[in-house]
C-alpha positions in Angstrom: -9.0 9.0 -9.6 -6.0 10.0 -7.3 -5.4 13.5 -10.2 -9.4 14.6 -9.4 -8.8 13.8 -5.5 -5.6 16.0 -5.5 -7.3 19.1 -7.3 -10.4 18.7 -5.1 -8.2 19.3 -2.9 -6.7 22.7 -4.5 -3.4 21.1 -6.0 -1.8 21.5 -9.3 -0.9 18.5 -11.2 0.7 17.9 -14.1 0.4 13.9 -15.3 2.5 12.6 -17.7 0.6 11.4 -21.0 3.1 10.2 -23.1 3.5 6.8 -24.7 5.4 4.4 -22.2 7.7 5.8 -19.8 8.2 9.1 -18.9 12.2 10.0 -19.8 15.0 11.1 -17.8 14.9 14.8 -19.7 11.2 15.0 -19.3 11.0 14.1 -16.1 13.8 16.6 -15.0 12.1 19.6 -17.0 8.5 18.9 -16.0 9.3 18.2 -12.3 11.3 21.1 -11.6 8.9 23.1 -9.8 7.0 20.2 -8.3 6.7 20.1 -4.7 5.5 16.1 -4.5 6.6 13.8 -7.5 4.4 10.5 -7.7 6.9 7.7 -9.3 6.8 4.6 -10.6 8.9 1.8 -10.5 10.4 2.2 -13.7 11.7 5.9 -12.8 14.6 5.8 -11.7 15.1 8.6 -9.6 19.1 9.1 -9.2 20.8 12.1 -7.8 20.5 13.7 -11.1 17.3 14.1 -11.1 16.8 14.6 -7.3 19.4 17.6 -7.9 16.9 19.0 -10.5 13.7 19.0 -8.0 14.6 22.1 -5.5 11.2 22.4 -4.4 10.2 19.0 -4.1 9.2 17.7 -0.3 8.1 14.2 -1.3 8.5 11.5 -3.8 5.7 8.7 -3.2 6.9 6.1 -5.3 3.6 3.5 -6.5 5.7 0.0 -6.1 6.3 -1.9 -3.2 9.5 -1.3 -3.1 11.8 2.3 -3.5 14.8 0.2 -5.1 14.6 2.8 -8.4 15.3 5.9 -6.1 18.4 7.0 -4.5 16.9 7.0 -1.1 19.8 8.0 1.1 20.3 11.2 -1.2 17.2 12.3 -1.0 17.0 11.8 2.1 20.1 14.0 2.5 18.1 16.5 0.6 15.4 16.7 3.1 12.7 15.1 0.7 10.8 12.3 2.4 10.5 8.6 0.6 7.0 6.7 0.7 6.1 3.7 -0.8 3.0 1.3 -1.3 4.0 -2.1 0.9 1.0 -4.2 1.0 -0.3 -2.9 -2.7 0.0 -6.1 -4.6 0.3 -8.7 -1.8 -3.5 -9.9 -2.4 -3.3 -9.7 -5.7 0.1 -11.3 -6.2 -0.9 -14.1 -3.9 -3.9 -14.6 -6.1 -1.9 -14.8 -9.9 -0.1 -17.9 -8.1 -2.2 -19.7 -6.9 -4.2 -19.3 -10.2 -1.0 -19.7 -11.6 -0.7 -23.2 -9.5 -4.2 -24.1 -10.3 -4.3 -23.6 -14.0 -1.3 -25.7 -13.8 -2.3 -28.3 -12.1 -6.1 -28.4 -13.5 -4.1 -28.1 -17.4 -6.8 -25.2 -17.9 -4.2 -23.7 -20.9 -4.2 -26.7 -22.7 -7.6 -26.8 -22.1 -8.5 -23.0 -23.3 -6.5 -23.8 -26.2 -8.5 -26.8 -26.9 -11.1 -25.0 -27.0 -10.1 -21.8 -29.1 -8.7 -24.0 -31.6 -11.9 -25.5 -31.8 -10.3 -29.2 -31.0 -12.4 -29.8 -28.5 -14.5 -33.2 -29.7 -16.1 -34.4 -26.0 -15.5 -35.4 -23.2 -13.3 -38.8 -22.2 -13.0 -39.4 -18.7 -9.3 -38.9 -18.5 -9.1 -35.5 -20.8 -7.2 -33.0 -19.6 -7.1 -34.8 -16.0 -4.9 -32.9 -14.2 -4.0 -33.6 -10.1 -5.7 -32.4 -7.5 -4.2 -30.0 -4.7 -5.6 -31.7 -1.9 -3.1 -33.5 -0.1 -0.3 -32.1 -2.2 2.9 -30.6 -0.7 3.5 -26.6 -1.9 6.8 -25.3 -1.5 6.9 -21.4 -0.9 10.4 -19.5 -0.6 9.6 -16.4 1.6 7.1 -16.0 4.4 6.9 -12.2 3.8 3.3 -10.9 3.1 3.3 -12.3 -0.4 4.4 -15.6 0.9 1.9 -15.9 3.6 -1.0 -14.6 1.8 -0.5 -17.1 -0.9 -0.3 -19.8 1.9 -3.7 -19.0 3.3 -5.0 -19.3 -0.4 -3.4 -23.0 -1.4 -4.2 -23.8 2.5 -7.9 -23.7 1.4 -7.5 -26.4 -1.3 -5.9 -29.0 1.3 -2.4 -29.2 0.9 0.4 -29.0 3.1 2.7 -26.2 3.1 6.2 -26.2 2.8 8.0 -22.9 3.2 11.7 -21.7 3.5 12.6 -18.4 5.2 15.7 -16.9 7.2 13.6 -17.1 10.6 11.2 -19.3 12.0 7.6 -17.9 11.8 5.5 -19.6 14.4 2.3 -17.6 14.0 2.6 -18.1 10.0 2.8 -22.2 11.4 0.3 -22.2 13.5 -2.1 -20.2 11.0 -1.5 -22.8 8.2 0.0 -25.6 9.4 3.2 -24.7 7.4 6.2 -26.6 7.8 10.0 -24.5 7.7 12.2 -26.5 5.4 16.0 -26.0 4.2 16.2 -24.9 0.4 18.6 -28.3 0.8 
């Protein structure tokens, strides 16, 4: 775990155990004499409680993004911003395509078939669904999440779609993907 790796390493940390997210008032009294603080995206780490880590050098926020901190003040305060870009990109990609394919395959209506016990045999035309192969996919975005989910749906045959501010020729050549107006 990342808490045994940073005492192996001879530091102190304190881990907040409480039920859901950690408060505004807890965070403030527990991080005061913290030198790193280790966020999550639902902290939102405002100039209040920026103001009310002297000490701290680093916040490393867990999230893709750093939209819940006040970046430009702490930065002010000399206290450096990280984040985790390419966390959840393979495993985002992968909820929509399975997302696409349970969809498309009608595998709720068939798990709920079969946990309400409704399921009687098979008929050649239960719970049909489409195929994916030779289907057009629209994706908005041809960031890393966007791409990677490309590559996926790419694999089943179809022909991608996608809609971005710029032109990505290495994403087109890659998949075959076509840019398209939102229009």
């Amino acid at each position: 775990s990342p808490e045994k790796l940073l005492h192996e390493k001879g530091f102190k940390v304190s881990v907040y155990e409480g039920e859901g997210n950690i408060s505004k008032n807890e965070l403030m009294k527990y991080g005061k004499d913290a030198d790193a603080l280790i966020t999550l995206l639902p902290d939102k780490i405002d100039k209040e409680i920026i103001d009310s880590l002297p000490n701290c050098k680093i916040i490393a926020n867990c999230a893709v993004g750093f939209n819940n901190i006040d970046v430009a003040y702490a930065q002010s305060k000399k206290i450096i911003i990280t984040n985790t870009p390419d966390i959840l990109t393979d495993a985002t990609a992968d909820i929509a395509v399975g997302l696409v394919l349970c969809c498309s395959r009608r595998f709720f209506e068939g798990e709920k078939m079969i946990r309400e016990n409704l399921f009687t045999g098979w008929k050649p035309d239960m719970l049909l669904g489409i195929e994916l192969r030779e289907k057009k996919v629209g994706i908005v975005g041809a960031g890393r999440i966007g791409r990677a989910t490309a590559k996926r749906l790419k694999a089943f045959g179809t022909e991608i779609l996608y809609f971005n501010r710029s032109r990505k020729n290495d994403f087109e050549k890659e998949t075959g993907a076509k840019k398209v107006s939102l229009n």
